[in-house]
N, C-alpha and C positions, 0 to 999 in steps of 0.2 A: 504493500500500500504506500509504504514511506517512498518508494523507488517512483510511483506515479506521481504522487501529492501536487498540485499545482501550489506554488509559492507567489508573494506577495514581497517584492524587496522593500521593505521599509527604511532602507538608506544607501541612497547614492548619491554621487553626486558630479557634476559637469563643471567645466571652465574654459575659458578660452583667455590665455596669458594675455595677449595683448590689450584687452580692457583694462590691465592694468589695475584692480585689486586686492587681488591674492599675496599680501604681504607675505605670509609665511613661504610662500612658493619661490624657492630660487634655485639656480640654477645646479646648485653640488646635491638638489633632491632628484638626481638624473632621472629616475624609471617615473618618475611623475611630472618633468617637467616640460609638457607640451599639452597640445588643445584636448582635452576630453569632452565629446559630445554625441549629441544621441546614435547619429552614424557607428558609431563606436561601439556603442553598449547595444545596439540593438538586436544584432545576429547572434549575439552571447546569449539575450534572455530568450531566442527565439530556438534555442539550441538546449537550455536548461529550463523548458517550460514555465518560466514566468510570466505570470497572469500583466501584473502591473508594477510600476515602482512608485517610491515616492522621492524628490528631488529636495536633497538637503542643501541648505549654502553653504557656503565654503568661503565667503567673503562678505568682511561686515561692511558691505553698503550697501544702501538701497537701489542705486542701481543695480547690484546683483539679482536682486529680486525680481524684478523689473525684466531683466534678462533671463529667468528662468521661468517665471512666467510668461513669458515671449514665446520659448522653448514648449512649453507645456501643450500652448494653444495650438502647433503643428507637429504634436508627438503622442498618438492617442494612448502610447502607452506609460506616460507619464502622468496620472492619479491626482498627484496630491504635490505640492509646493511646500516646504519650510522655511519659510523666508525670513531675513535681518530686518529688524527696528532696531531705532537709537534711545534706547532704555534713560537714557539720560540725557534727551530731548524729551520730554514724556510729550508734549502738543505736538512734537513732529510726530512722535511714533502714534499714539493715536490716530493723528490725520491720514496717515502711511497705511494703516491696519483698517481702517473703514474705506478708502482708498482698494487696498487689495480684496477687501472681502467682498467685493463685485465679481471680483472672478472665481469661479467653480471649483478650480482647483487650486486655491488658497487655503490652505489648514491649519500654518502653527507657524511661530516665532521660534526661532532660536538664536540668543546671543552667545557669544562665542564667552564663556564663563571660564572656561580651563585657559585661556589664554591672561583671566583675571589676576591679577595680585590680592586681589582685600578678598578670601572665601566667602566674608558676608555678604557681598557685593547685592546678591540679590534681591537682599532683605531692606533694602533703603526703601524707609516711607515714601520717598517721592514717586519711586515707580508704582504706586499700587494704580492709576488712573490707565497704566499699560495694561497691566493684569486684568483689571474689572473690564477694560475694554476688548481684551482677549474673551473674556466668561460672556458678556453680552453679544459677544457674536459667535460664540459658541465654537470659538478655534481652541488649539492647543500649544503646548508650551514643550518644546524639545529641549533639556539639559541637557548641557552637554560640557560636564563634570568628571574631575576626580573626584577618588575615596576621602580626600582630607574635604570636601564639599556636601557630604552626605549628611551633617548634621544639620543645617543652614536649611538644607535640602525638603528636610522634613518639616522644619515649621514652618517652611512656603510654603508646602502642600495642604498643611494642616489652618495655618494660616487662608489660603483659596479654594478650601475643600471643593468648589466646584468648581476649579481648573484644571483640566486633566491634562499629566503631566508625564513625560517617560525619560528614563535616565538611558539616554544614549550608551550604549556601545558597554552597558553591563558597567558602567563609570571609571572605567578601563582599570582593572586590575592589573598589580604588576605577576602577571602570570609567568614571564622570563626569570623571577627570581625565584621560584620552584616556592611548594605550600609553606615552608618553613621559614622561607628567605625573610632579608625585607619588606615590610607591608606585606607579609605572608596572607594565605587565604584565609585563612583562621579572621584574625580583626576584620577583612572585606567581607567576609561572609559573617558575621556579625550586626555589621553597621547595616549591609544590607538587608538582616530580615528583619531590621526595627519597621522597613516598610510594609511589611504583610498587612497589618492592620489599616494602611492608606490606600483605601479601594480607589481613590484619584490618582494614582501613582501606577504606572507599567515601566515595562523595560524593555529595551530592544537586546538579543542577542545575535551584535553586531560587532567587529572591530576588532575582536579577542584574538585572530591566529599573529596582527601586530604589535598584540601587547604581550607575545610569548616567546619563546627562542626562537633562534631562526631552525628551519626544517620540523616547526611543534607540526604534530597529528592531534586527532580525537584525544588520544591519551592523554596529551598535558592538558588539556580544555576542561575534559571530565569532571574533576573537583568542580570547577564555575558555575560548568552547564549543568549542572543535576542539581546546583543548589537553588540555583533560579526558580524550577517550578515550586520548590520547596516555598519558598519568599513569595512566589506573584499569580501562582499558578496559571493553568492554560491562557485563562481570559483574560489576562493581564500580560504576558509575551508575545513576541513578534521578531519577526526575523529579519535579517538585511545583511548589505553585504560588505555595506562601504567603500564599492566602489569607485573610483579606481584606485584608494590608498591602499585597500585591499592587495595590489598586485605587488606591495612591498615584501609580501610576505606569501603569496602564494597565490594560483591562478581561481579565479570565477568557479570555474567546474570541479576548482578541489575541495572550496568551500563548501559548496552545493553538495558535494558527493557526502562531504563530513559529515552536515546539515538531516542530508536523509539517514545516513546510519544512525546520526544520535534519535532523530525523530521517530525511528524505527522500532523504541522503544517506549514507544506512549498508544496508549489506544486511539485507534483512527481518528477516534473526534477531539481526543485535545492535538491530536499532530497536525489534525484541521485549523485549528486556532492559533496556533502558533505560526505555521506556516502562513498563513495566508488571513484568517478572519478573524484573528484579535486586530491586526491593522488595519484589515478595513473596517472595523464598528472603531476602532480608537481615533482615526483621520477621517473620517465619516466619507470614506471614498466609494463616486459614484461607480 
Protein backbone atom coordinates (compact mmCIF):
# COMPACT_ATOMS: atom_id res chain seq x y z
CA UNK A 1 0.00 0.00 0.00
CA UNK A 2 2.80 2.34 1.25
CA UNK A 3 4.65 1.51 -2.23
CA UNK A 4 1.39 3.05 -4.08
CA UNK A 5 0.21 5.99 -1.60
CA UNK A 6 -0.12 9.17 -3.47
CA UNK A 7 1.91 11.90 -1.52
CA UNK A 8 1.29 15.55 -0.95
CA UNK A 9 4.99 17.57 -0.69
CA UNK A 10 4.27 19.85 1.97
CA UNK A 11 7.74 21.69 1.30
CA UNK A 12 9.45 22.85 -1.48
CA UNK A 13 10.64 25.37 -2.71
CA UNK A 14 11.92 27.46 -6.03
CA UNK A 15 14.34 30.42 -6.95
CA UNK A 16 15.74 32.20 -9.58
CA UNK A 17 19.31 33.85 -8.22
CA UNK A 18 19.15 36.74 -10.36
CA UNK A 19 16.19 38.43 -8.60
CA UNK A 20 18.50 38.92 -6.27
CA UNK A 21 17.17 37.98 -2.61
CA UNK A 22 18.26 34.83 -1.55
CA UNK A 23 20.90 36.27 0.85
CA UNK A 24 21.95 33.09 2.31
CA UNK A 25 22.55 31.76 -1.36
CA UNK A 26 26.01 32.06 -2.45
CA UNK A 27 28.19 30.94 -4.59
CA UNK A 28 30.64 28.14 -2.37
CA UNK A 29 26.66 26.55 -1.60
CA UNK A 30 27.72 24.92 -5.23
CA UNK A 31 24.84 21.99 -5.63
CA UNK A 32 22.24 24.68 -4.93
CA UNK A 33 23.47 27.59 -6.51
CA UNK A 34 21.44 28.11 -9.76
CA UNK A 35 17.79 28.77 -10.83
CA UNK A 36 15.34 26.03 -9.39
CA UNK A 37 11.94 26.07 -10.97
CA UNK A 38 8.99 24.34 -11.70
CA UNK A 39 10.42 22.96 -15.17
CA UNK A 40 12.75 21.26 -12.61
CA UNK A 41 10.69 19.68 -10.08
CA UNK A 42 8.03 18.72 -12.23
CA UNK A 43 9.03 15.32 -14.01
CA UNK A 44 10.40 14.40 -10.50
CA UNK A 45 6.95 14.45 -8.92
CA UNK A 46 5.45 13.02 -12.14
CA UNK A 47 7.85 10.01 -11.61
CA UNK A 48 7.30 9.60 -7.72
CA UNK A 49 3.44 10.08 -7.96
CA UNK A 50 2.90 13.33 -6.32
CA UNK A 51 -0.41 14.45 -6.18
CA UNK A 52 0.52 18.39 -5.28
CA UNK A 53 3.05 20.47 -3.54
CA UNK A 54 3.11 23.32 -1.46
CA UNK A 55 5.70 26.29 -2.33
CA UNK A 56 7.66 27.55 0.70
CA UNK A 57 9.82 30.98 0.50
CA UNK A 58 13.04 30.89 0.60
CA UNK A 59 13.51 34.78 0.71
CA UNK A 60 12.27 37.32 3.03
CA UNK A 61 10.69 39.79 0.69
CA UNK A 62 7.66 40.23 -0.52
CA UNK A 63 8.59 40.34 -3.66
CA UNK A 64 9.27 36.71 -3.30
CA UNK A 65 5.99 36.12 -2.76
CA UNK A 66 4.61 37.94 -5.23
CA UNK A 67 6.83 35.77 -7.44
CA UNK A 68 5.75 32.46 -6.27
CA UNK A 69 2.57 33.33 -6.55
CA UNK A 70 3.03 34.24 -10.10
CA UNK A 71 4.43 30.62 -10.31
CA UNK A 72 1.58 29.04 -8.72
CA UNK A 73 -1.04 30.72 -11.00
CA UNK A 74 0.69 28.66 -14.22
CA UNK A 75 1.67 25.49 -12.35
CA UNK A 76 -1.54 23.40 -11.57
CA UNK A 77 0.54 21.51 -9.44
CA UNK A 78 1.42 23.83 -7.09
CA UNK A 79 -1.60 23.88 -4.17
CA UNK A 80 -0.61 26.09 -1.64
CA UNK A 81 1.90 29.21 -1.28
CA UNK A 82 3.96 30.03 2.06
CA UNK A 83 4.76 33.32 1.64
CA UNK A 84 7.06 36.22 3.79
CA UNK A 85 5.40 39.22 5.69
CA UNK A 86 7.47 41.93 7.57
CA UNK A 87 6.54 40.89 11.06
CA UNK A 88 8.00 44.13 12.17
CA UNK A 89 6.11 46.30 9.64
CA UNK A 90 2.83 44.96 11.35
CA UNK A 91 0.50 47.66 8.78
CA UNK A 92 2.73 46.60 5.95
CA UNK A 93 2.25 42.99 6.70
CA UNK A 94 -1.30 43.02 7.38
CA UNK A 95 -1.92 45.08 4.19
CA UNK A 96 0.56 42.24 2.40
CA UNK A 97 -1.73 39.39 3.87
CA UNK A 98 -5.29 40.76 2.91
CA UNK A 99 -3.40 41.62 -0.28
CA UNK A 100 -2.40 37.95 -0.86
CA UNK A 101 -5.60 36.36 0.47
CA UNK A 102 -7.39 37.15 -2.91
CA UNK A 103 -5.57 34.50 -4.37
CA UNK A 104 -6.45 30.72 -3.80
CA UNK A 105 -3.58 29.45 -3.24
CA UNK A 106 -2.28 31.64 -0.54
CA UNK A 107 -2.03 29.77 2.87
CA UNK A 108 0.47 30.78 5.44
CA UNK A 109 3.40 33.03 6.42
CA UNK A 110 6.48 32.17 7.34
CA UNK A 111 9.23 34.35 8.65
CA UNK A 112 12.50 33.11 8.54
CA UNK A 113 12.99 32.63 12.68
CA UNK A 114 16.05 30.37 12.66
CA UNK A 115 17.85 32.96 10.92
CA UNK A 116 16.63 35.18 14.28
CA UNK A 117 19.19 36.18 17.03
CA UNK A 118 16.43 37.18 20.05
CA UNK A 119 14.54 33.04 20.38
CA UNK A 120 11.78 35.29 21.70
CA UNK A 121 11.52 37.17 18.74
CA UNK A 122 8.13 35.94 18.10
CA UNK A 123 6.56 36.79 21.13
CA UNK A 124 6.77 40.71 20.75
CA UNK A 125 3.24 42.33 21.50
CA UNK A 126 3.60 44.29 18.51
CA UNK A 127 3.04 41.52 16.14
CA UNK A 128 -0.12 40.19 17.48
CA UNK A 129 -2.37 42.43 14.65
CA UNK A 130 -0.13 39.95 12.04
CA UNK A 131 -1.34 36.94 13.87
CA UNK A 132 -5.00 37.93 14.44
CA UNK A 133 -4.80 38.94 10.84
CA UNK A 134 -3.55 35.48 9.86
CA UNK A 135 -6.72 33.77 12.23
CA UNK A 136 -9.27 36.10 10.45
CA UNK A 137 -8.43 34.85 7.34
CA UNK A 138 -8.08 31.74 8.25
CA UNK A 139 -4.28 31.11 6.86
CA UNK A 140 -1.48 29.50 8.73
CA UNK A 141 1.76 30.16 10.29
CA UNK A 142 4.95 27.90 9.16
CA UNK A 143 7.83 27.81 11.96
CA UNK A 144 10.48 27.50 10.84
CA UNK A 145 12.68 26.81 14.08
CA UNK A 146 15.30 25.29 16.07
CA UNK A 147 15.01 23.04 19.22
CA UNK A 148 16.50 26.10 21.55
CA UNK A 149 12.86 27.88 19.94
CA UNK A 150 10.59 25.27 21.18
CA UNK A 151 9.67 26.84 24.22
CA UNK A 152 8.66 30.43 22.92
CA UNK A 153 7.05 28.04 20.47
CA UNK A 154 4.50 26.90 22.79
CA UNK A 155 3.15 29.88 24.36
CA UNK A 156 2.57 31.29 20.78
CA UNK A 157 0.48 28.49 20.14
CA UNK A 158 -1.05 28.44 23.30
CA UNK A 159 -1.16 32.14 23.23
CA UNK A 160 -3.27 31.98 19.29
CA UNK A 161 -4.87 28.61 20.11
CA UNK A 162 -6.72 29.29 16.93
CA UNK A 163 -3.62 29.69 14.62
CA UNK A 164 -2.77 26.68 13.21
CA UNK A 165 0.79 26.27 13.34
CA UNK A 166 3.41 23.55 12.09
CA UNK A 167 7.02 23.23 13.17
CA UNK A 168 8.90 22.82 9.87
CA UNK A 169 11.23 20.31 9.20
CA UNK A 170 10.62 18.36 12.76
CA UNK A 171 12.76 21.81 14.12
CA UNK A 172 15.73 20.21 12.70
CA UNK A 173 17.22 18.13 15.16
CA UNK A 174 20.85 17.70 15.29
CA UNK A 175 20.49 14.07 14.11
CA UNK A 176 24.44 14.17 12.72
CA UNK A 177 25.43 14.12 16.33
CA UNK A 178 24.13 10.58 16.91
CA UNK A 179 21.20 10.14 20.02
CA UNK A 180 23.79 10.61 22.66
CA UNK A 181 25.71 13.50 21.14
CA UNK A 182 25.18 17.01 21.58
CA UNK A 183 21.43 18.36 21.73
CA UNK A 184 21.08 14.60 21.63
CA UNK A 185 17.49 13.06 21.00
CA UNK A 186 16.72 12.53 24.38
CA UNK A 187 16.09 16.72 25.24
CA UNK A 188 14.54 17.07 21.27
CA UNK A 189 12.31 14.54 21.83
CA UNK A 190 11.40 15.86 25.16
CA UNK A 191 10.64 19.42 24.25
CA UNK A 192 8.84 18.10 21.44
CA UNK A 193 6.16 16.10 23.15
CA UNK A 194 5.33 19.10 25.43
CA UNK A 195 3.34 19.77 22.06
CA UNK A 196 0.91 16.62 22.04
CA UNK A 197 -1.44 18.49 24.01
CA UNK A 198 -1.48 21.68 21.36
CA UNK A 199 -4.15 20.34 18.91
CA UNK A 200 -3.04 23.88 16.89
CA UNK A 201 0.28 22.67 16.41
CA UNK A 202 1.59 19.97 13.56
CA UNK A 203 4.72 19.09 12.15
CA UNK A 204 6.19 18.48 8.88
CA UNK A 205 8.42 15.44 8.52
CA UNK A 206 10.77 17.24 6.25
CA UNK A 207 14.52 18.32 6.04
CA UNK A 208 15.95 15.55 8.47
CA UNK A 209 18.26 13.38 5.94
CA UNK A 210 20.25 17.40 6.08
CA UNK A 211 20.39 17.53 9.60
CA UNK A 212 22.04 13.87 9.79
CA UNK A 213 25.44 12.53 8.56
CA UNK A 214 26.29 12.51 5.29
CA UNK A 215 25.24 8.92 3.49
CA UNK A 216 22.38 8.68 6.83
CA UNK A 217 19.57 5.95 5.72
CA UNK A 218 16.15 5.18 7.59
CA UNK A 219 18.27 3.97 10.37
CA UNK A 220 19.65 7.18 11.73
CA UNK A 221 16.04 8.93 11.11
CA UNK A 222 14.25 6.10 13.12
CA UNK A 223 14.65 7.52 16.62
CA UNK A 224 12.93 11.02 15.09
CA UNK A 225 10.48 9.41 12.81
CA UNK A 226 8.68 7.03 15.35
CA UNK A 227 8.66 9.76 17.94
CA UNK A 228 6.75 12.08 15.86
CA UNK A 229 3.56 10.12 15.74
CA UNK A 230 4.09 9.58 19.26
CA UNK A 231 3.90 13.74 19.83
CA UNK A 232 1.40 14.69 16.84
CA UNK A 233 -0.07 11.62 15.65
CA UNK A 234 -1.48 10.95 12.10
CA UNK A 235 -3.61 14.07 11.91
CA UNK A 236 -1.28 16.24 12.90
CA UNK A 237 1.99 15.11 10.37
CA UNK A 238 2.75 15.76 6.96
CA UNK A 239 5.35 15.19 4.77
CA UNK A 240 7.65 17.14 2.38
CA UNK A 241 10.76 17.10 0.83
CA UNK A 242 12.58 20.23 0.93
CA UNK A 243 13.24 20.50 -2.14
CA UNK A 244 15.92 21.32 -3.74
CA UNK A 245 18.04 21.74 -0.27
CA UNK A 246 17.12 18.21 -0.07
CA UNK A 247 19.60 17.32 -2.84
CA UNK A 248 22.49 18.33 -0.40
CA UNK A 249 22.02 15.30 1.09
CA UNK A 250 20.48 12.81 -1.18
CA UNK A 251 18.37 12.44 -4.32
CA UNK A 252 14.18 13.02 -4.51
CA UNK A 253 13.56 9.23 -5.16
CA UNK A 254 15.65 8.27 -2.15
CA UNK A 255 13.77 10.27 0.01
CA UNK A 256 10.53 9.13 -1.25
CA UNK A 257 11.74 5.56 -1.29
CA UNK A 258 12.65 6.02 2.73
CA UNK A 259 9.27 7.85 3.14
CA UNK A 260 7.40 4.61 1.82
CA UNK A 261 9.39 2.18 3.87
CA UNK A 262 8.87 4.14 7.11
CA UNK A 263 5.10 4.61 6.03
CA UNK A 264 4.91 1.02 5.41
CA UNK A 265 4.49 0.75 8.92
CA UNK A 266 1.29 2.42 9.81
CA UNK A 267 -2.17 1.39 8.98
CA UNK A 268 -3.33 2.41 5.53
CA UNK A 269 -5.36 5.33 6.83
CA UNK A 270 -2.83 7.02 9.05
CA UNK A 271 -0.01 6.57 6.15
CA UNK A 272 -3.00 8.31 4.33
CA UNK A 273 -2.69 11.31 6.54
CA UNK A 274 0.59 11.65 6.63
CA UNK A 275 1.34 11.26 3.23
CA UNK A 276 -0.95 13.25 1.75
CA UNK A 277 -4.24 14.43 3.81
CA UNK A 278 -3.17 15.98 7.07
CA UNK A 279 -1.63 18.79 4.57
CA UNK A 280 -4.33 19.05 2.67
CA UNK A 281 -7.12 19.66 5.74
CA UNK A 282 -3.99 21.78 7.59
CA UNK A 283 -3.30 24.22 4.03
CA UNK A 284 -6.85 23.82 3.37
CA UNK A 285 -5.69 22.89 -0.30
CA UNK A 286 -8.18 22.93 -3.09
Amino acid sequence: MANNIALIDAHQHFWQIDRGDYGWLTPDVTALYRDFLPDDLEPILTGQNIAKTVLVQAAPSVAETDFMLSLASTHDFIAGVVGWVDFEDPNAAVADIARWAKHDKFVAVRPMIQDIEDPAWMLRAEFAPVFEALMARNLAFDALVHPRHLGNLQILARRYASLRIVIDHAAKPKIRNGIHGPDAYVEWARMMGEFAPLKNVYCKVSGLLTEAREGAGLHDLKPYLDHLPRVFGADRLMWGSDWPVLGLAADYADWVKMTREWLGSFAPSEAEKIAAKTAAHFYQLQ
